[in-house]
VEXKOL-454030 format. One record per residue: x negated, y negated, z of N, C-alpha, C, CB in turn; residue in three letters. Coordinates in steps of 0.05 Angstrom, whole numbers, plus 32768, in hexadecimal, padded with zeros to 4 digits. Glycine has a CB too. Layout:
REC  n.u  n.v  n.w ca.u ca.v ca.w  c.u  c.v  c.w cb.u cb.v cb.w resn
REC    X    Y    Z    X    Y    Z    X    Y    Z    X    Y    Z  Ala
...
//
This chain:
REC  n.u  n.v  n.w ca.u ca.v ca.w  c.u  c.v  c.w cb.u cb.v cb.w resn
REC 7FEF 8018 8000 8000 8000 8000 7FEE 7FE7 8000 8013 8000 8019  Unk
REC 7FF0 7FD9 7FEA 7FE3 7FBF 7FEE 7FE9 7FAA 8004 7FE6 7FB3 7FD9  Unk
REC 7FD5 7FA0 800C 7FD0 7F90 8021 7FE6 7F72 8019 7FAB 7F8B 8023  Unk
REC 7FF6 7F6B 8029 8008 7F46 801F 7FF5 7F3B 8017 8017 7F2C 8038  Unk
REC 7FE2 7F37 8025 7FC7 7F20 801B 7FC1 7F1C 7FFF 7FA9 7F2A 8026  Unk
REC 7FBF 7F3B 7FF0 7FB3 7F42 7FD5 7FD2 7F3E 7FC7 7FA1 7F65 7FD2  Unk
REC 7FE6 7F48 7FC9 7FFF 7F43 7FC0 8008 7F25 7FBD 800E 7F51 7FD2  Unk
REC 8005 7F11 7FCE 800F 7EF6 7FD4 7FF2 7EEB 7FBE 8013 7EEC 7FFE  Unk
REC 7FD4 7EF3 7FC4 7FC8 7EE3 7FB3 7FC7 7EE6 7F92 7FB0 7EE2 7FBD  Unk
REC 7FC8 7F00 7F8A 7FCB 7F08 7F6F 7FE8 7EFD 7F65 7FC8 7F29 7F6E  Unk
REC 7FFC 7F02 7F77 8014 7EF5 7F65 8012 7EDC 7F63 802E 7EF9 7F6F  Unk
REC 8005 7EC7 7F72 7FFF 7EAC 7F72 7FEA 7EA4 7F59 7FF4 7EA5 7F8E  Unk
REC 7FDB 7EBE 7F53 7FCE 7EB4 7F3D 7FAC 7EA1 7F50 7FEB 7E9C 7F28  Unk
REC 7FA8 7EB5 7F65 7F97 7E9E 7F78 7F84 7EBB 7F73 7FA4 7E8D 7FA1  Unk
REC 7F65 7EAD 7F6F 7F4C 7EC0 7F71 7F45 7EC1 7F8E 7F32 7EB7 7F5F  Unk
REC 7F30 7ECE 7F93 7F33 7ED8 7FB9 7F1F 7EB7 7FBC 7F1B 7F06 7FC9  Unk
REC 7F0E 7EA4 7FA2 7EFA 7E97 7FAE 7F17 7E79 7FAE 7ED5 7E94 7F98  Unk
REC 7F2C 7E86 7FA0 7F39 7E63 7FA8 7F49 7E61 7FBF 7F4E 7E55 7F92  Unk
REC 7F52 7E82 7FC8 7F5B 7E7B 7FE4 7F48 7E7C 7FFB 7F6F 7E8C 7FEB  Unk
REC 7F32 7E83 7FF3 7F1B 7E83 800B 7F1B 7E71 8011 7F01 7E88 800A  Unk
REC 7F19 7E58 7FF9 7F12 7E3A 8005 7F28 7E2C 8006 7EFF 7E28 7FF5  Unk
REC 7F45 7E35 8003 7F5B 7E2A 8014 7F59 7E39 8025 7F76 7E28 800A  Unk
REC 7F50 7E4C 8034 7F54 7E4D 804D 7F30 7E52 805C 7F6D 7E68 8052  Unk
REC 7F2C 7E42 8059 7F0C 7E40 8061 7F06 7E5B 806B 7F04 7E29 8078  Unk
REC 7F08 7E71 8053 7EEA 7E90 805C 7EDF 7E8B 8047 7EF1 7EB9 805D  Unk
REC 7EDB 7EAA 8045 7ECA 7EB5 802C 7ED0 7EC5 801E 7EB6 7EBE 802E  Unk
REC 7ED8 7EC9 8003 7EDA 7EDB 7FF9 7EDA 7EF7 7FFB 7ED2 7ED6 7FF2  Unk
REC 7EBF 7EF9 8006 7EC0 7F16 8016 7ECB 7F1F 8026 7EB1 7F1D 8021  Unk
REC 7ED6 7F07 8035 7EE1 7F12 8053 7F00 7F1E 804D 7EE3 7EF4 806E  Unk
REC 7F06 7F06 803B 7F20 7F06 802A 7F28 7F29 8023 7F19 7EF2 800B  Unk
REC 7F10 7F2C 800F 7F1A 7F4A 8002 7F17 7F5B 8013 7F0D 7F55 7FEA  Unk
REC 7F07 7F66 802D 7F04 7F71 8042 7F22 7F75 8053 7EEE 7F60 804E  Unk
REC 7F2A 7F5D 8053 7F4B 7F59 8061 7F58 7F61 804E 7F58 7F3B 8069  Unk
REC 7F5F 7F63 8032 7F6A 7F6F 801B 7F63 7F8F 801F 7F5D 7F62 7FFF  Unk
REC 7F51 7F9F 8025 7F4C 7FAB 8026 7F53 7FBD 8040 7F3C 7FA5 801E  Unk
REC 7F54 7FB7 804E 7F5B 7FB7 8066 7F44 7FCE 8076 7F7C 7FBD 8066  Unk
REC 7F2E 7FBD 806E 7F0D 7FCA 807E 7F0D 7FB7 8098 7EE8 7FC2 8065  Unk
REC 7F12 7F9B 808E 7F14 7F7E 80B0 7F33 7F77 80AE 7EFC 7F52 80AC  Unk
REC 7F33 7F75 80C4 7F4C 7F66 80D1 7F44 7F4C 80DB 7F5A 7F76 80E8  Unk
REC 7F56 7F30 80D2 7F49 7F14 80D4 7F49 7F0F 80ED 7F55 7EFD 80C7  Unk
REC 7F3D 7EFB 80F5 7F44 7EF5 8111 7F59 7EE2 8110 7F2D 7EEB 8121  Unk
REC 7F5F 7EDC 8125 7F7F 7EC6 812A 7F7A 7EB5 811A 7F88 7EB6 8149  Unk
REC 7F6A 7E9C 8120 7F65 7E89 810C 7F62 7E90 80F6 7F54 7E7B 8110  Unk
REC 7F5A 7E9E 80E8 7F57 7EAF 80CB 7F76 7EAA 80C5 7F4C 7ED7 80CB  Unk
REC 7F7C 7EB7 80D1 7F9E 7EBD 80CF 7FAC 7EAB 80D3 7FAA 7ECF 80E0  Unk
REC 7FB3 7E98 80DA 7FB7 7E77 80E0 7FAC 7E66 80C8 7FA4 7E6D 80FD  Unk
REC 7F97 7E6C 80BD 7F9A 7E5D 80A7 7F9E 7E69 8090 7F88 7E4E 80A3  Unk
REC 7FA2 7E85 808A 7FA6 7E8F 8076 7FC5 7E8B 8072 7F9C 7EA9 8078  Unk
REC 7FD5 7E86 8090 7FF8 7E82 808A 7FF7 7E66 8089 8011 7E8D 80A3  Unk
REC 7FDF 7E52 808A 7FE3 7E35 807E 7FD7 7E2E 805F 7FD3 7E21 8092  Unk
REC 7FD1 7E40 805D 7FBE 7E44 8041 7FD0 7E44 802B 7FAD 7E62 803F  Unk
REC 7FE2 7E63 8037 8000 7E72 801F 8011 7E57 8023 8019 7E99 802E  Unk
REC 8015 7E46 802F 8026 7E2E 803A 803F 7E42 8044 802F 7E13 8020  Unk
REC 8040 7E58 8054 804E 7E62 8066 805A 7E7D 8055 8063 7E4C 8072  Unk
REC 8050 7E84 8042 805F 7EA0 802E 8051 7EB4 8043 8053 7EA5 8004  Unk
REC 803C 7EB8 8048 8031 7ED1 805E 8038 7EC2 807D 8007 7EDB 805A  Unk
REC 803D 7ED2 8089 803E 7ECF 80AB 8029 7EE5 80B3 8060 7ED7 80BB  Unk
REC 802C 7EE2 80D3 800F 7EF1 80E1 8018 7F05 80DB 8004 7EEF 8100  Unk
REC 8035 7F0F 80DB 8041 7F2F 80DF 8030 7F35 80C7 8067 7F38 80DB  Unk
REC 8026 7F2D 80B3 801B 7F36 8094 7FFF 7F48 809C 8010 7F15 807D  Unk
REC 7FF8 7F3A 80BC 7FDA 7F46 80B3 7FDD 7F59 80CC 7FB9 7F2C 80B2  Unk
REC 7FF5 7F5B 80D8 7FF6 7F71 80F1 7FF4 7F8C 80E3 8014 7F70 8105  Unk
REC 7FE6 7FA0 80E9 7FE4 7FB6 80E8 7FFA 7FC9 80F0 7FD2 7FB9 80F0  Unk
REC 8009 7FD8 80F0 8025 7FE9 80F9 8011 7FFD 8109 803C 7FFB 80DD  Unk
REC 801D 7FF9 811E 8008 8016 813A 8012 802F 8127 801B 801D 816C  Unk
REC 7FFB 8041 8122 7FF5 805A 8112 8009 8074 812A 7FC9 805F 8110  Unk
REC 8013 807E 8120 8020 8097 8132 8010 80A6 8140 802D 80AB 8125  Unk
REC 800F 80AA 8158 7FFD 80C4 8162 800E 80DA 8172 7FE4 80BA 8177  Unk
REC 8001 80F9 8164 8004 810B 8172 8006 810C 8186 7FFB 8117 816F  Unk
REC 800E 810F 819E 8004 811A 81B5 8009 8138 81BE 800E 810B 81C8  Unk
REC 7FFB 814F 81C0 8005 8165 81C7 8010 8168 81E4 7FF3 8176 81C1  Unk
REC 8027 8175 81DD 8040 8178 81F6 802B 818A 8215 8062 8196 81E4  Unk
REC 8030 817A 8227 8021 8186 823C 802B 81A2 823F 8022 8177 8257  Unk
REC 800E 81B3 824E 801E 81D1 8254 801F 81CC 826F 800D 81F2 824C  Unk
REC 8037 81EA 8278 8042 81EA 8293 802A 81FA 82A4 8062 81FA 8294  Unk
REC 8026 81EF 82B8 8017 81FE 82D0 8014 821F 82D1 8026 81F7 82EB  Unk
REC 8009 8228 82CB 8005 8246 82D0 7FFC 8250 82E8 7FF6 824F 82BF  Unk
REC 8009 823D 8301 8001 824C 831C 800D 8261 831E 8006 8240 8334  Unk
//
């Protein structure tokens, strides 16, 4: 599933170096968060939803908690 970031900038027709410098990173950091290898930090994320002029929110860059197994405890064998 593509990342909003890469979705919101490709449909905008925006390269990763013209929203870097509307939202003061780097390119790299940019496709890294597209990628979803870094997660931004708050301010990252604060200006990336002043950047889109409000089309992404923070929920864009929250991650959904992954499911975990837990195996069912066993009963006491006293």
């Amino acid at each position: 599933m593509e990342h909003p970031l890469k979705t919101y900038r490709t449909k905008s027709g925006l390269t990763l170096e013209t929203l870097a410098s509307l939202s003061n990173s780097t390119a790299a950091t940019l496709s890294r968060i597209e990628a979803r290898k870094q997660s931004p930090s708050l301010m990252l994320v604060q200006r990336l939803v002043l950047a889109t002029g409000g089309c992404l929110s923070a929920n864009d860059f929250v991650e959904p908690p992954q499911a975990s197994v837990v195996p069912p405890l066993e009963a006491n064998a006293s």
